[in-house]
KELUM-772368 format. One record per residue: residue number from 0; residue in one letter; y, z, x of N, C-alpha, C in turn. Coordinates in steps of 0.02 Angstrom, whole numbers, plus 50000, padded with zeros to 5 digits. Example, Ala and Ser with C-alpha at 12.3 -4.5 7.8 and 13.67 -1.06 7.14 Angstrom:
BEGIN
R   zaro   nudren     nc2     nc3     nc1    cac2    cac3    cac1     cc2     cc3     cc1
R      0        A   49716   50390   50660   49775   50390   50615   49835   50390   50660
R      1        S   49888   50354   50642   49947   50357   50684   50002   50394   50645
***
This chain:
BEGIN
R   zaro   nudren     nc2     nc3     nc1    cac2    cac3    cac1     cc2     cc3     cc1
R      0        X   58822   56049   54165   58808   55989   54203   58866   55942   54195
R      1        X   58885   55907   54248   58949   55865   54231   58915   55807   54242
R      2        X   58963   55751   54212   58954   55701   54201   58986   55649   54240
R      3        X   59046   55680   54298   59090   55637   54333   59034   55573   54375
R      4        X   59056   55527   54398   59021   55499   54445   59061   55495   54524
R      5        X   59028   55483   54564   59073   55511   54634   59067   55439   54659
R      6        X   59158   55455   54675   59171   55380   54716   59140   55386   54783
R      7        X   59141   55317   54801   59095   55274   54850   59096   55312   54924
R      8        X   59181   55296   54940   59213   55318   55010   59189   55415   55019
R      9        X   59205   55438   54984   59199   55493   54996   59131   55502   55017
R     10        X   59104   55508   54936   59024   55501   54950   58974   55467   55016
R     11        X   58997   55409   54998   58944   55398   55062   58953   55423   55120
R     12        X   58984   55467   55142   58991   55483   55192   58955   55540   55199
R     13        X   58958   55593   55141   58912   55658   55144   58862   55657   55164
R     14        X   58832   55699   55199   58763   55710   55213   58721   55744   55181
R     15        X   58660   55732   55145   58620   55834   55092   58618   55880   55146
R     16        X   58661   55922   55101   58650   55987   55136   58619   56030   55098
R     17        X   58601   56080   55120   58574   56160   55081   58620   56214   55099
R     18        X   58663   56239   55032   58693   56317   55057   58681   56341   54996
R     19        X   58692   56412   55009   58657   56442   54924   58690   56425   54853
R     20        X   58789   56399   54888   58811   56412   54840   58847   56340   54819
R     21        X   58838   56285   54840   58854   56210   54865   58799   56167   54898
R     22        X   58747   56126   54833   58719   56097   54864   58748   56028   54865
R     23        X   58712   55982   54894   58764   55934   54927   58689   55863   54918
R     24        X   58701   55810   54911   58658   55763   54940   58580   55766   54878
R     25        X   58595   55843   54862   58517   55832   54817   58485   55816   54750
R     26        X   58411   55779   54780   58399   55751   54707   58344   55820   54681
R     27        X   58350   55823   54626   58290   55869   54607   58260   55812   54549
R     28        X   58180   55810   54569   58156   55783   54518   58090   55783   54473
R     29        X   58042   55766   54438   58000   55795   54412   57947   55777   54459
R     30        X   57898   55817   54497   57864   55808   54559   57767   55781   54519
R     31        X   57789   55790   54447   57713   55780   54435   57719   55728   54402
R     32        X   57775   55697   54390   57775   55648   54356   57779   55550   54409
R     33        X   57730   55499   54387   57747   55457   54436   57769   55429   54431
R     34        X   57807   55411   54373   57881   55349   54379   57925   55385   54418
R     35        X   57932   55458   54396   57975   55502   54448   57960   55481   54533
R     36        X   57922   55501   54550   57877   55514   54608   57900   55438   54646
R     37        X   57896   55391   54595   57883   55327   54615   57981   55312   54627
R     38        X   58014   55341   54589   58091   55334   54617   58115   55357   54679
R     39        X   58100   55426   54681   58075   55441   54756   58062   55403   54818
R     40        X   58026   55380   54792   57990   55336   54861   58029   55271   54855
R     41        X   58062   55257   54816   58114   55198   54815   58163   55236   54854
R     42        X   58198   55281   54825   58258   55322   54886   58232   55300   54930
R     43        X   58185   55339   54956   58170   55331   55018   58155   55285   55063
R     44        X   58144   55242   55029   58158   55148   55076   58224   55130   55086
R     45        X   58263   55158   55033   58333   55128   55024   58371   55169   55072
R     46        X   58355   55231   55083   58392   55263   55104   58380   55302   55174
R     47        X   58382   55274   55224   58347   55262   55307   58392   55302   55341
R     48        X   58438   55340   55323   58471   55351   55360   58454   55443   55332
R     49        X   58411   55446   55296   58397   55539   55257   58476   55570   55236
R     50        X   58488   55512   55188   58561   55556   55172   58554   55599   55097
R     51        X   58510   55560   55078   58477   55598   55004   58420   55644   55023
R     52        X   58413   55707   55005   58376   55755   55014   58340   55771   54959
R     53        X   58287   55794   54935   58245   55799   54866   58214   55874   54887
R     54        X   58193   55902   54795   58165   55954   54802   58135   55955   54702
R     55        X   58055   55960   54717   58029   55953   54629   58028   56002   54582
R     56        X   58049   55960   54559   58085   56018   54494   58017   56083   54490
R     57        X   57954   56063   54495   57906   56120   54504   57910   56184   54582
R     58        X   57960   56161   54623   57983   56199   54668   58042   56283   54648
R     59        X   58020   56308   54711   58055   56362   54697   58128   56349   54664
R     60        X   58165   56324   54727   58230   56290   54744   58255   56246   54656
R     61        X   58184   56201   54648   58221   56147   54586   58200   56184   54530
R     62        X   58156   56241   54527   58163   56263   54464   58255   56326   54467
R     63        X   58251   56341   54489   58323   56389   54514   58391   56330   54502
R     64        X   58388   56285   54530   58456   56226   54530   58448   56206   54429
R     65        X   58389   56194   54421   58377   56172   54338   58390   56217   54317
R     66        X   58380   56294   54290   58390   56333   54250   58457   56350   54258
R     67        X   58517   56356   54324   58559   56369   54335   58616   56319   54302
R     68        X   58568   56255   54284   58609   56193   54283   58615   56169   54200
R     69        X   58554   56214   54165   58551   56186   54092   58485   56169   54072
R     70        X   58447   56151   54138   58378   56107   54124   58315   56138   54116
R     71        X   58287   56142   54062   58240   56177   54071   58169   56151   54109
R     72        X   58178   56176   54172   58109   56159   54218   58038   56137   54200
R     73        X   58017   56160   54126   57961   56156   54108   57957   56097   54062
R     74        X   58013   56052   54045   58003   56023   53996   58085   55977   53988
R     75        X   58083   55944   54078   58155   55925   54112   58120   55854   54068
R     76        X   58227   55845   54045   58227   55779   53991   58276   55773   54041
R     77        X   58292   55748   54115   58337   55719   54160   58310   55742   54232
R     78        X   58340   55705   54275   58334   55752   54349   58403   55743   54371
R     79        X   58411   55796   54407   58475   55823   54425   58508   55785   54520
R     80        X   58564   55775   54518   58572   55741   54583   58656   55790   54582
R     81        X   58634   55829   54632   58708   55861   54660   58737   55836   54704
R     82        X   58814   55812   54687   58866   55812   54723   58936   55838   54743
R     83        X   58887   55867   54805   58958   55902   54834   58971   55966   54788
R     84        X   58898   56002   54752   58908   56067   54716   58891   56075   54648
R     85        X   58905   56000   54610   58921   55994   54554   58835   55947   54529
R     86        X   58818   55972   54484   58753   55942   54469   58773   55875   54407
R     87        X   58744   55806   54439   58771   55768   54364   58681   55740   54324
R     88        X   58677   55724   54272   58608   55693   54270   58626   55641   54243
R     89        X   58565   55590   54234   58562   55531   54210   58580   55496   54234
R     90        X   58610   55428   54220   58626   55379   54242   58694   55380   54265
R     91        X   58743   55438   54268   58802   55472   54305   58754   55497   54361
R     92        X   58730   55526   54363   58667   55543   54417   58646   55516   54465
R     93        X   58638   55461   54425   58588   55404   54474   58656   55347   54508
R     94        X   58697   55341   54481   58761   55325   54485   58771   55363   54552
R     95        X   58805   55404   54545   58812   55466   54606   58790   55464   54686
R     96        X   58723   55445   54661   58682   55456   54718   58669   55384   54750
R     97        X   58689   55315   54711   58668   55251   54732   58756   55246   54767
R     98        X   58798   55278   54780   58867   55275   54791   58861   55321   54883
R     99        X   58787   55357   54868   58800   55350   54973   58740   55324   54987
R    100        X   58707   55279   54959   58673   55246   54976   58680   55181   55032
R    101        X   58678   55150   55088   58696   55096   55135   58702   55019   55078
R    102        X   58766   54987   55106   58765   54918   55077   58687   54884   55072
R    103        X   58647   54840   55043   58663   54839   54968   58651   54879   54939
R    104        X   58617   54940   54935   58597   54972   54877   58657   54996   54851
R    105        X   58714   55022   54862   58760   55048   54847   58777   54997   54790
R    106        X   58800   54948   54803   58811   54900   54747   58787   54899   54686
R    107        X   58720   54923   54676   58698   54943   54599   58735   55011   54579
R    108        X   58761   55036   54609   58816   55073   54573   58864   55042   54514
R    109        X   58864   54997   54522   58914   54929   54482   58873   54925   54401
R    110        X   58814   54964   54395   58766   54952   54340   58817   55010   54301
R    111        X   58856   55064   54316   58882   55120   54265   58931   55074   54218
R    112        X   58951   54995   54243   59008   54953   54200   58967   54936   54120
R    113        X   58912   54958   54128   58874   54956   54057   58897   54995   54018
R    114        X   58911   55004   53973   58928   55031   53930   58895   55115   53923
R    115        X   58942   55180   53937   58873   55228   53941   58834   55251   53861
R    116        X   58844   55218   53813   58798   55249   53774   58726   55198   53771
R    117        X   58727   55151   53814   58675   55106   53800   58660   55128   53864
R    118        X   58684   55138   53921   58652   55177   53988   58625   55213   53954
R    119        X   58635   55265   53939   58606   55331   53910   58561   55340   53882
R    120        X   58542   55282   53824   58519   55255   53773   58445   55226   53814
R    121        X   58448   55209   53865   58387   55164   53873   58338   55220   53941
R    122        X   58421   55294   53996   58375   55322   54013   58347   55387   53996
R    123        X   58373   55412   53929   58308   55439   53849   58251   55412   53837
R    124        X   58255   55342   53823   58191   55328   53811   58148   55330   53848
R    125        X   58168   55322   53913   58129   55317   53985   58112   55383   54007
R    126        X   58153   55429   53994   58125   55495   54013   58078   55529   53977
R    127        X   58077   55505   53874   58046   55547   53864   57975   55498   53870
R    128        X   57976   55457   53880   57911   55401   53885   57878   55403   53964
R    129        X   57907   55433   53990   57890   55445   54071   57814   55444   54088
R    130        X   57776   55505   54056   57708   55486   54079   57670   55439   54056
R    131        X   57695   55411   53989   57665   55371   53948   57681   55316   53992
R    132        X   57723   55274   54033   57709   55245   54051   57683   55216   54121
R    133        X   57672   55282   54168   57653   55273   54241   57615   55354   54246
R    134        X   57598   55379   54204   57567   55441   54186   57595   55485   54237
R    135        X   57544   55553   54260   57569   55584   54272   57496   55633   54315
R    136        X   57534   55681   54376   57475   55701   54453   57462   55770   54407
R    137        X   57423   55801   54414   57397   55869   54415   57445   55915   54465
R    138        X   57464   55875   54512   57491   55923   54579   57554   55871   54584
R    139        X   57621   55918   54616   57675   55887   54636   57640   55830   54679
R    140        X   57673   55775   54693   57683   55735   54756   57684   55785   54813
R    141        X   57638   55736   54868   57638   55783   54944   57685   55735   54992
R    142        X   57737   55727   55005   57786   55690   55039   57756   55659   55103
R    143        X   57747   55603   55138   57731   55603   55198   57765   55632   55268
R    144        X   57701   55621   55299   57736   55671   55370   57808   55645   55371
R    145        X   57822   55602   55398   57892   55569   55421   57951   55567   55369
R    146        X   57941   55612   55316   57993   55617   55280   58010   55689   55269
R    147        X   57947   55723   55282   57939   55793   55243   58005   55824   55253
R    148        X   58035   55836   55292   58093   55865   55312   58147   55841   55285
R    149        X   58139   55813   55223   58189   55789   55172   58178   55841   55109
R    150        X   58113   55860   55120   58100   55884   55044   58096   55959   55050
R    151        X   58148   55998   54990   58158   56069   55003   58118   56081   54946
R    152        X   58101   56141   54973   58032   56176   54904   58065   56253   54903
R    153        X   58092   56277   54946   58131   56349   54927   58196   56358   54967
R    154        X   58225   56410   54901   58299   56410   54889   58326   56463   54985
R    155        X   58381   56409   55012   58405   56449   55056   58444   56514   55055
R    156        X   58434   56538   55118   58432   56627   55114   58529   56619   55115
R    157        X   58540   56690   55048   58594   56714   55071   58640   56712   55125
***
């Protein structure tokens, strides 16, 4: 998993794509969990134009991108945001992905000037405290109609 964060210009311009061997745009994230669930649905206000694409880590697709990536699917301490191929997590991650996000959101990209071991530092605690503090579904999230076509659940064909 790398740790780079992806500049602005480039990035925002990408679109998520799906190819087997370069994914592009995607978030993978924990689908039973609802602080997770609940970031999600923040993308997705922020981001009107479907440039971020998602797929839960309990999916075909995000368990395949996690195990390929380091993460173990069953017991994910990050969620993964690929750019342009390269999977980063955490708050390089989240970094990443707020960089093709539309003016303003893009601007909280400006949050990585924190120092990263206290970034880091605060999203550990948050991950491993995740259900404890917004608990957690029996069943992935069911995406609404008008988005569904953002959310990949299996890995594209050869």
């Amino acid at each position: 998993m790398n740790s780079r964060i992806a500049s602005p210009p480039a990035a925002a311009k990408a679109s998520g794509s799906v190819t087997p061997t370069k994914p592009d745009g995607i978030m993978v994230f924990d689908g039973i969990c609802n602080f997770c669930s609940g970031y999600v649905r923040l993308v997705l206000m922020m981001d009107r134009e479907g440039v971020i694409r998602f797929t839960p880590i309990q999916s075909a697709y995000g368990r395949q991108l996690c195990e390929k990536h380091g993460v173990n699917p069953d017991d994910p301490s990050t969620f993964l945001f690929f750019d342009n191929g390269e999977a980063i997590g955490g708050t390089n991650g989240m970094a990443a992905m707020l960089a093709r996000m539309p003016l303003p959101w893009r601007a909280l990209r400006a949050l990585v000037a924190i120092p990263q071991p206290i970034r880091n530092a605060v999203y550990r605690w948050t991950a491993r405290n995740r259900y404890h503090l917004l608990g957690k579904r029996r069943e992935c999230m069911i995406p609404p109609p008008h988005v569904r076509q953002r959310f990949i659940t299996e890995p594209p064909a050869l």
